[in-house]
N, C-alpha and C positions, 0 to 999 in steps of 0.2 A: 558221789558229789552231793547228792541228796541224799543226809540218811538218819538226819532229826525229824520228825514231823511234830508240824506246831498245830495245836487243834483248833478252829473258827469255834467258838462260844456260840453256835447256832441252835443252841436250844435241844429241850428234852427228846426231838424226832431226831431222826437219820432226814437228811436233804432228800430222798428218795421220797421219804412217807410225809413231806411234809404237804398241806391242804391249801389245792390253788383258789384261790378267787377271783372270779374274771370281773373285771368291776365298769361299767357300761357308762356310756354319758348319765345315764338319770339316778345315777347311785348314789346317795349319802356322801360315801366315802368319798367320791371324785366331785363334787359339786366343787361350785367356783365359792370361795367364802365371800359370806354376805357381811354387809356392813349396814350395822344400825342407823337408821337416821333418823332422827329428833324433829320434830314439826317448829317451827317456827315461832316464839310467845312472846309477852314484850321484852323488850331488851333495853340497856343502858348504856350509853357509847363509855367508853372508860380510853378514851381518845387510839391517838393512830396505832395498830400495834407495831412493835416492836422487835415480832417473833420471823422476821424473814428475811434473815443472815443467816450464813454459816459460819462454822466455826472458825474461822480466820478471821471473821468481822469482832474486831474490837471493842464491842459493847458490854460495858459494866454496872452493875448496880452497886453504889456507891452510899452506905449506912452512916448512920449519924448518932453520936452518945446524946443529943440533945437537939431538940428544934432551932432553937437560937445559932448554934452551932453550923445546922442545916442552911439557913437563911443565910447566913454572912457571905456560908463557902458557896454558895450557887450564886450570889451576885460576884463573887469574884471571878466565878469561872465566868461568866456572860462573858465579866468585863476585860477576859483574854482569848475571847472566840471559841471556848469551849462547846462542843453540841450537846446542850441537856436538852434528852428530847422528853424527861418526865422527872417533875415533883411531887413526891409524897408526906404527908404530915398528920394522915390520920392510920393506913396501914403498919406504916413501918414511917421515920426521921429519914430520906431519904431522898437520892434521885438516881435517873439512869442518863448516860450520856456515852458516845462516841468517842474516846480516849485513846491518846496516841502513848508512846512510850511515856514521854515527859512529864505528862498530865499523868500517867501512873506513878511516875514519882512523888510526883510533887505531890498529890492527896496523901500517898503513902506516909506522907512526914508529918499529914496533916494534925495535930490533936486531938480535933475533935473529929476523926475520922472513928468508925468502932470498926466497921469491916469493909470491902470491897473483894466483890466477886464478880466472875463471870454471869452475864444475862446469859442461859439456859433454857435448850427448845424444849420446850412442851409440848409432845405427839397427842392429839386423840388416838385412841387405842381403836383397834379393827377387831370383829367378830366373826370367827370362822363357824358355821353352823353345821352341827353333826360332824364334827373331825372326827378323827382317830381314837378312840380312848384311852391312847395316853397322852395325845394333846390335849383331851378334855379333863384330866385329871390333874395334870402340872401347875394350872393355871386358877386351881381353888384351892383353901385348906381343908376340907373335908367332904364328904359324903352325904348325900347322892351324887351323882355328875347331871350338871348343870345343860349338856348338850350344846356345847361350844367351846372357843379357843379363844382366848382376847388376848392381842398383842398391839405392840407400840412399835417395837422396832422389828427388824427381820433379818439382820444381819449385815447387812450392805456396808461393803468394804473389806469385809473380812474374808481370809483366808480360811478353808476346812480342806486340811490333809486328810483324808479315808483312805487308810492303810488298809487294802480286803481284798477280795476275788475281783475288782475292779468294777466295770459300771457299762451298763443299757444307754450310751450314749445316743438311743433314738427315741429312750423316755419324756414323756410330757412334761414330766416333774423335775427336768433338770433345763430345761429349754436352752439358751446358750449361756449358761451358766458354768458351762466346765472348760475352766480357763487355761489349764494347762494337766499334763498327764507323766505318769512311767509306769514300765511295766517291767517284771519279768519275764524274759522269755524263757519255757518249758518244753517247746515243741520239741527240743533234744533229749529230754530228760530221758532214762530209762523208764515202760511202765508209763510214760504221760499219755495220756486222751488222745485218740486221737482229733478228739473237739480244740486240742488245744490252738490257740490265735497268737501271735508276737505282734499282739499288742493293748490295748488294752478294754478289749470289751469283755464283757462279763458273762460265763460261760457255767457259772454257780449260779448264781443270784442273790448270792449273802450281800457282793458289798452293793450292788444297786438298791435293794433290802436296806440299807444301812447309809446309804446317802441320802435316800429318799426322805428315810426318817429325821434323818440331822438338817437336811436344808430343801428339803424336794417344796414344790410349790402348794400341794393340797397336803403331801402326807406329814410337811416338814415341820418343824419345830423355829428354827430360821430360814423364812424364805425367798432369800435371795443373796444368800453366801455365795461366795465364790467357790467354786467346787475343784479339788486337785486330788484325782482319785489317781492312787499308787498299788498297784497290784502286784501284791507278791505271793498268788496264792493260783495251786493249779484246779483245775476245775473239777475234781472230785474233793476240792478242802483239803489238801496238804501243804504245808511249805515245809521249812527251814528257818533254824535258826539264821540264817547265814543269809536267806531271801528276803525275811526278815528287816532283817540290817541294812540290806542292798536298800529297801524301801523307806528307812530310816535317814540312811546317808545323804537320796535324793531332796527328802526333807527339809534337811539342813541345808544343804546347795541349792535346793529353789528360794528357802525364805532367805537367804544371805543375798539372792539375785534378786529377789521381790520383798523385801522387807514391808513392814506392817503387822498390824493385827492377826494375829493367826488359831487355829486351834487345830488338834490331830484328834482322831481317833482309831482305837486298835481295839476292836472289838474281834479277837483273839489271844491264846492263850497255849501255853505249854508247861512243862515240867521245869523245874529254875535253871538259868540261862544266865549267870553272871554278865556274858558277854552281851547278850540283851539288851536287859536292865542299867547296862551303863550305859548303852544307845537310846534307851529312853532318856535317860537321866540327863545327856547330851542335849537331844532334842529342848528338851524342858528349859535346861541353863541357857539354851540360844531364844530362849523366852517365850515360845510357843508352850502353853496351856496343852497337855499331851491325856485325854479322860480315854480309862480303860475297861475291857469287863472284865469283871469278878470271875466269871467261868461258871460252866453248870455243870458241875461233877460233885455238890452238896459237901464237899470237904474244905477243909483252909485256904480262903483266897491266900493268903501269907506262903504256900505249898507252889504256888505256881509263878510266872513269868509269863505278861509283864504288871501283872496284877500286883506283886509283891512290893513294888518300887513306891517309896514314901513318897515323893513327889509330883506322882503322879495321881489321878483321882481316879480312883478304882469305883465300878458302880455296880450293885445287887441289882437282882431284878424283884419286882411286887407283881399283884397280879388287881385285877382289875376290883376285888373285895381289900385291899389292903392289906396282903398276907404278902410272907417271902414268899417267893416263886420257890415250891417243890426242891427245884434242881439248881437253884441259885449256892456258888460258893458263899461263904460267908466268915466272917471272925475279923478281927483286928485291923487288918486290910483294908478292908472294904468302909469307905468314907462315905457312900451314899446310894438311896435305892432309887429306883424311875421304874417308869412301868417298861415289861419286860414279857407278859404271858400273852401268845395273841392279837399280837400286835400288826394291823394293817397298814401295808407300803408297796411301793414300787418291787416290780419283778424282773426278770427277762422271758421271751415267749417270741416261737417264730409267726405263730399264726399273727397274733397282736402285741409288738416288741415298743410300740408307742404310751399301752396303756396299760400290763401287764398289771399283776399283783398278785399279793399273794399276803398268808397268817401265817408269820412266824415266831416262838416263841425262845428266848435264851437273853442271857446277859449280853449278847452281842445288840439287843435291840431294845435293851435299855442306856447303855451307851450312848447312843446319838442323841437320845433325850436328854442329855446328862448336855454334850458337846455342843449339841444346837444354841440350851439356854447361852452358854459360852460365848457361841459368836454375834448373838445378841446384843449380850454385856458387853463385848468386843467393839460393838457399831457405838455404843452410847462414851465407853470410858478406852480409848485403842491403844493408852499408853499404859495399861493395868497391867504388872505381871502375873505371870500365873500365880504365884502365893496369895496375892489379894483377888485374883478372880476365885478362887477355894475359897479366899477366909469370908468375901460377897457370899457365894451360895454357902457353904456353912452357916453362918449367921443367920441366916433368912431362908432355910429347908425347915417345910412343916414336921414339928416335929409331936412326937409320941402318938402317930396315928396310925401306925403299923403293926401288926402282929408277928413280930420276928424275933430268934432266938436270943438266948442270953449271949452278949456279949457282943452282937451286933448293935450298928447306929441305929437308931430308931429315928430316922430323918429323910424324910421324902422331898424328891425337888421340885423347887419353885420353881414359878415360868421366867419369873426376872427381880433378882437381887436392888439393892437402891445402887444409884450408880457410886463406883470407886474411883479415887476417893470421893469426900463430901465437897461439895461445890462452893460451902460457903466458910471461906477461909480468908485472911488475907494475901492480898497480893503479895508473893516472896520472890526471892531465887528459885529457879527450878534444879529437881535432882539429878542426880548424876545419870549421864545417858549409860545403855545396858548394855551387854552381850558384843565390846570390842574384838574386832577381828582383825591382825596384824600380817598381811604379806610380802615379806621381803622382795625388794626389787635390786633393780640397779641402782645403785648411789639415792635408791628412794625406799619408798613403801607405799601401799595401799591400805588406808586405815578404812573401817564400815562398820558402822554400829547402830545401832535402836534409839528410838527417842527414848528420856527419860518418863520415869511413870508418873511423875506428878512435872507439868511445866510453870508451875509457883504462881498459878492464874494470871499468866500475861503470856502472849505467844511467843513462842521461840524465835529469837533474830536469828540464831545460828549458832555455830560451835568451836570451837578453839580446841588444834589438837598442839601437843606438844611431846617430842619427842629428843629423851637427852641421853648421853654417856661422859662417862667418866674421860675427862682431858679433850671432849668436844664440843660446838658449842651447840647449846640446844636451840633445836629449830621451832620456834612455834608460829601457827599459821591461827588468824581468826577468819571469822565469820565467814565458816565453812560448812558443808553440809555432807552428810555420807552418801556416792563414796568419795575419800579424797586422798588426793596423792601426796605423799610430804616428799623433797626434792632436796637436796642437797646434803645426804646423810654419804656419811665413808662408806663403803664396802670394807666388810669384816671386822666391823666394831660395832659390840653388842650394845642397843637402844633400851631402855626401856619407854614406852608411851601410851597416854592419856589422853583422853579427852573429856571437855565437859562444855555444857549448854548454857548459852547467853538468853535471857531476856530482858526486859527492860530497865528491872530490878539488880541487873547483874548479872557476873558470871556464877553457876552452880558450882557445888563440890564436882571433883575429877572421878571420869570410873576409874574402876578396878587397871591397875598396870598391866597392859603387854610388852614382852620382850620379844625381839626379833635382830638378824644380822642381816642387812642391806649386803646381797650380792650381783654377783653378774659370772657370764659364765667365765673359765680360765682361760688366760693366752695362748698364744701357740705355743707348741715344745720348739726348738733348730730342728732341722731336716735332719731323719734319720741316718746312721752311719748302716750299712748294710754288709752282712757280708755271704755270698754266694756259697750254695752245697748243690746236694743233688737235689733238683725239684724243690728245694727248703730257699728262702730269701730268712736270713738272721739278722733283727734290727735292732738296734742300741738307741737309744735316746736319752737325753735330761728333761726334768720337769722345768713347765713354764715357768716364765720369770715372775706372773703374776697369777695368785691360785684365785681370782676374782671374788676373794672375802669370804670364802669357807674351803673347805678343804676336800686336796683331790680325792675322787671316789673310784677314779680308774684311768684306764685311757682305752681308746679306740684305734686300732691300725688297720690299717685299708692299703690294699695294693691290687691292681688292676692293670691289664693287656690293651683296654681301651675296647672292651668286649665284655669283659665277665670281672667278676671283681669278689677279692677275699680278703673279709673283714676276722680283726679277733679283737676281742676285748679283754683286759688285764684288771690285776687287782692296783689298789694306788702306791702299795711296795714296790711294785713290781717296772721298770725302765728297760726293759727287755722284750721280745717274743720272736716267735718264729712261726714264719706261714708254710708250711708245705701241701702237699699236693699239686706243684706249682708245675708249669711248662718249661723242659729244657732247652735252652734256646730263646726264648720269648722274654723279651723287654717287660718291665712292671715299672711303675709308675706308684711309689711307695708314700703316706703322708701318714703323720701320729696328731690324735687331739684327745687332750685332756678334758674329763667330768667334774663338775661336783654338782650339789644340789641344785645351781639355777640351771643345768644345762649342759652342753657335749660346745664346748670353746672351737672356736675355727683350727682351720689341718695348720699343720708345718707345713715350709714348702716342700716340695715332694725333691724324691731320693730317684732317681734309676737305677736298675739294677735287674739282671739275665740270669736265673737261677743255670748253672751247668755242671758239668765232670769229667771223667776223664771217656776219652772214646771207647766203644766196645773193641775187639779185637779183629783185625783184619781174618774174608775169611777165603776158600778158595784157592789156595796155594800149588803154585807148579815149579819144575823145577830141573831147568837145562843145564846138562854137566861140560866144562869146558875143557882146555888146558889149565890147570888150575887155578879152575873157578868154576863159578856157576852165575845162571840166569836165573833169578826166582821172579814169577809173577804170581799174581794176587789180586784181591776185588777191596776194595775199598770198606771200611766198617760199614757195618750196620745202622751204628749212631754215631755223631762226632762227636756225644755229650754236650751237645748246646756251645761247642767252640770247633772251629775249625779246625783240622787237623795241619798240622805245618809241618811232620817229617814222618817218615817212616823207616825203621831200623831191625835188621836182619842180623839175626846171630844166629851161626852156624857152629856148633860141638861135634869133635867127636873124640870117639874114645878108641882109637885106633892108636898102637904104641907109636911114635915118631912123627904125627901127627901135627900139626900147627892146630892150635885150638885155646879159647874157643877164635874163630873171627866175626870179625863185626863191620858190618857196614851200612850205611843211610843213601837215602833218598826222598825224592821229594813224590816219587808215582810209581806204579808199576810199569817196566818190567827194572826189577834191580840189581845191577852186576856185582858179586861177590868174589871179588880178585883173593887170593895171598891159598888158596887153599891146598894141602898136599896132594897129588898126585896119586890115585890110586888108591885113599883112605877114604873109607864113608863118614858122611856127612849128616847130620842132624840138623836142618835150617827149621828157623823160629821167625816170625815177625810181629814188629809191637807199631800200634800209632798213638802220636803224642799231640796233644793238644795244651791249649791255655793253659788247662789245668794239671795235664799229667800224662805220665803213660799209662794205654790200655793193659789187658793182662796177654801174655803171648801168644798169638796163634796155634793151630795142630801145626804139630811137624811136618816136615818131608824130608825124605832123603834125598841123597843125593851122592853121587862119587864123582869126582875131576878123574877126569883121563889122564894119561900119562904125557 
């Protein structure tokens, strides 16, 4: 079952040798990060601010090609109850105001408008003192390190899938920030630990190692991501391709459940894995930002899985002089280096499982460096897809400060990219929303998709799906939001459907088409025709009258005593089966239901039907000679074949010359009188019993001679 092993990118040690660090409340490393504060000098009121909305609040700053221009339109808006709550004329031709859809139009059309944007918060930035060294290094362009981490945002809102050995859920560094979980269970595995857990605490320390790094509170990079640690990794570091995937699949059916802002990280690696790599690729198109490591085995990131995948951002590791890491994969691949050698973070530990830690070095823990800045970017721009959160950090990684081979990037990551896109644009249509997912219903469907990456600087009212086929009418539904159900589509006529986002300015372009067949499960079959064997019930049926919009995939027959019950299942050629093993004699109670994709359709009405045969042969035979005739008695069968016996019939042979023969005679029990027979000639008597269905096979003989 397991018999790929995928290797965790944990660095140039073996997890045995690797150097623990017990790290105590007055350590550097675990300090609470300090924040700068500034003494108080004179200052200039620059009137009320402005800055304490959130992003739903409708505040624009509103540009002018001209002051004259500026002056006209601001007495007009008073003079329609507009809220300007600020004018500019030596800054910037401008003002700011509270604007409702209408008012976004209506400037829009203005002339002498030049631009209108969204008003944008402005964080003072926080100072962590003595972090990490590779928080202290991301957040400058060059050398020496500075002795701190300065950030603005921290992730907040954002989703981080950590694909790993799972997670110290009694660490400081994640407090109740681990909003939801999956795990592989291994306890069965062959050769697994017996440390193994089904569930998901962390029994390695890679990926606590590697959450820490990415969103932990002291060690993190973003800190106060939502943390979704998926553990498909047994606790000596091996998985599976195939465990892998299990962790990938989860992925995608958590963010389809919890949609938003997201980022993964898979800071592991193997040999190429087609099957993989298309599961990253997955991941990625469902619009989750997927950063990977390079691997440290010093040969072609491009050689391995899932480093290899263009779409994903594969990441080197440096070392704390600006060099590649020793053991860092490297080549074509590989889009970006973060610090990687040495790096302190969150552990696991029985003695102190609250504040563990530990130095570990590998592209696995430059990664989260890599992913943290990610869900940063994520908190400030949530509708960015992953291509423009790349082409963010590409653009803006320090670059030619590295000492790395030919053919590598020479580009180190920044703490935080400018936000994507640029904020000062005009107000448009927003673009088409992302990653539609289409599932068939009854007579409906459930449509769910992502916001669009850019909402054309005015908030989304809502979405309009529409969903058409050929010779139906198309259904569209507005000002809706995901998820939603569309209603009144046929079963078994193929849709295809869109959707796209409304705001003030209008509806946006449509995404990408899904196709899908609106079904339900199939009707009933008629009640079975049955026909009785030994022990066997043989049922006939026709398919339903309605295959509920896609096509049958089998049927189910079920027959039952009212006790015990024997199901078979068929192919969808097939209108036939036969149950045996059945009881002779005993009633069954027979029903057939047809499948297809939505489902197993309700039963037929049910058929009865008493599998039986013919009776065994009477046994015990005796045999009083008369004047010609004879008395024959007997004991009754053994079985009556599941029917009651109704006659019993004696034939008597002989082969005596002059003989009358054979004779035959019935009855209904034992004792049986056998009249007509000759006189003095022996006799060979036989008896059969008949039932429903048949006669048994003859009894043993007896003899017998009539007297004279």
């Amino acid at each position: 079952m397991h018999t790929k092993n995928v290797r965790i990118a944990a660095g140039v040690l073996s997890l045995a040798a690797l150097l623990v660090v017990a790290v105590g409340p007055t350590s550097n490393a675990a300090s609470v990060p300090a924040v700068a504060v500034a003494q108080p000098g004179p200052s200039t009121s620059l009137g009320t601010s402005n800055s304490a909305f959130t992003a739903l609040t409708a505040q624009y700053i509103v540009r002018f090609k001209t002051e004259r221009g500026l002056n006209q339109t601001v007495a007009d808006e008073l003079r329609v109850g507009t809220d300007v709550t600020d004018v500019w004329s030596h800054a910037i031709d401008g003002f700011a105001a509270t604007l409702s859809t209408t008012d976004l139009a209506r400037l829009r059309n203005d002339p002498d408008v030049a631009s209108i944007q969204r008003d944008n918060v402005v964080t003072a930035a926080v100072d962590q003192i003595s972090p990490p060294w590779g928080l202290d290094r991301i957040d400058q362009r060059t050398l020496p390190l500075n002795g701190g981490y300065s950030y603005t945002t921290v992730g907040s809102g954002v989703t981080a899938y950590v694909v790993d050995t799972g997670i110290n859920t009694a660490h400081t560094e994640f407090n109740a920030r681990i909003v939801r979980s999956a795990f592989v269970d291994f306890t069965g595995v062959p050769g697994a630990s017996a440390s193994e857990t089904a569930d998901i605490e962390d029994c390695n320390g890679h990926g606590t190692h590697v959450a820490a790094t990415l969103g932990g509170t002291v060690y993190g990079v973003a800190k106060d991501v939502s943390l979704v640690p998926v553990k498909v990794f047994q606790c000596d570091g091996t998985s599976s391709d195939s465990d892998i995937i299990n962790g990938l699949d989860f992925v995608l059916s958590d963010h389809a459940a919890h949609p938003g802002p997201a980022v993964a990280n898979l800071s592991l690696g193997g040999s190429l894995s087609p099957s993989l790599d298309t599961a990253v690729g997955n991941v990625i198109a469902a619009g989750i930002t997927v950063v990977v490591a390079a691997g440290n085995d010093n040969v072609d990131a491009c050689s391995q899985s899932p480093a290899d995948v263009t779409a994903a951002i594969t990441v080197a590791a440096s070392n704390i002089s600006d060099h590649a890491a020793t053991f860092t994969n490297h080549g074509s691949c590989v889009d970006i280096f973060a610090p990687g050698v040495s790096i302190l973070s969150a552990w696991i530990g029985t003695s102190t499982p609250a504040t563990a830690a530990n130095v570990v070095s590998g592209t696995s823990m430059a990664a989260p460096h890599v992913a943290g800045v990610v869900a940063r970017l994520l908190e400030l721009t949530p509708a960015a897809t992953p291509a423009e959160i790349w082409t963010a950090l590409d653009t803006t990684a320090t670059v030619g400060v590295l000492s790395v081979g030919v053919g590598d990037p020479n580009k180190l990551l920044y703490r935080l990219p400018p936000i994507v896109p640029s904020p000062s644009f005009f107000v448009t249509i927003p673009s088409a929303p992302r990653g539609l997912v289409v599932r068939p219903l009854n007579e409906s469907a459930t449509l769910t998709w992502n916001m669009p990456a850019r909402d054309g600087g005015s908030a989304i009212l809502g979405y309009t799906t529409s969903c058409a086929a050929p010779g139906q009418s198309t259904v569209v539904n507005t000002l809706t939001n995901s998820p939603f159900t569309v209603v009144g589509l046929a079963n078994g006529v193929e849709y295809s459907c869109i959707v796209s986002a409304e705001n003030a300015l209008g509806v946006g372009p449509a995404s990408a088409a899904k196709t899908m067949t609106p079904r339900t499960t199939p009707s009933a079959p008629d009640a079975p025709l049955i026909d009785t064997t030994n022990r066997r019930l043989n049922l006939t049926w026709s398919a339903p009258s309605n295959d509920g919009g896609a096509p049958i995939k089998g049927y189910v027959v079920s027959c039952t005593d009212g006790t015990t019950v024997k199901i078979k299942k068929t192919s969808p050629s097939t209108t036939m089966a036969g149950l045996m093993g059945l009881t002779n004699g005993t009633q069954y109670s027979c029903t057939v239901a047809a499948k297809n994709a939505a489902g197993t359709g309700i039963e037929s009405s049910a058929t009865l039907a008493t599998p039986r045969t013919v009776p065994s042969a009477p046994i015990s035979l005796g045999a009083s000679a008369a004047s010609s005739s004879a008395t024959m008695t007997f004991n009754a069968a053994a079985s009556n074949g599941g029917s009651a016996v109704t006659i019993y019939t004696t034939t008597c042979v002989s082969t005596a010359a002059g003989a009358a023969t054979p004779v035959v005679s019935s009855g209904a029990s034992s004792p049986m009188l056998v009249p007509g027979l000759t006189p003095g000639k022996k006799y060979t008597c036989k008896v059969q019993a008949t039932n429903a269905v048949g006669s048994s096979r003859n009894s043993m003989g007896k003899n017998v001679t009539p007297t004279p």
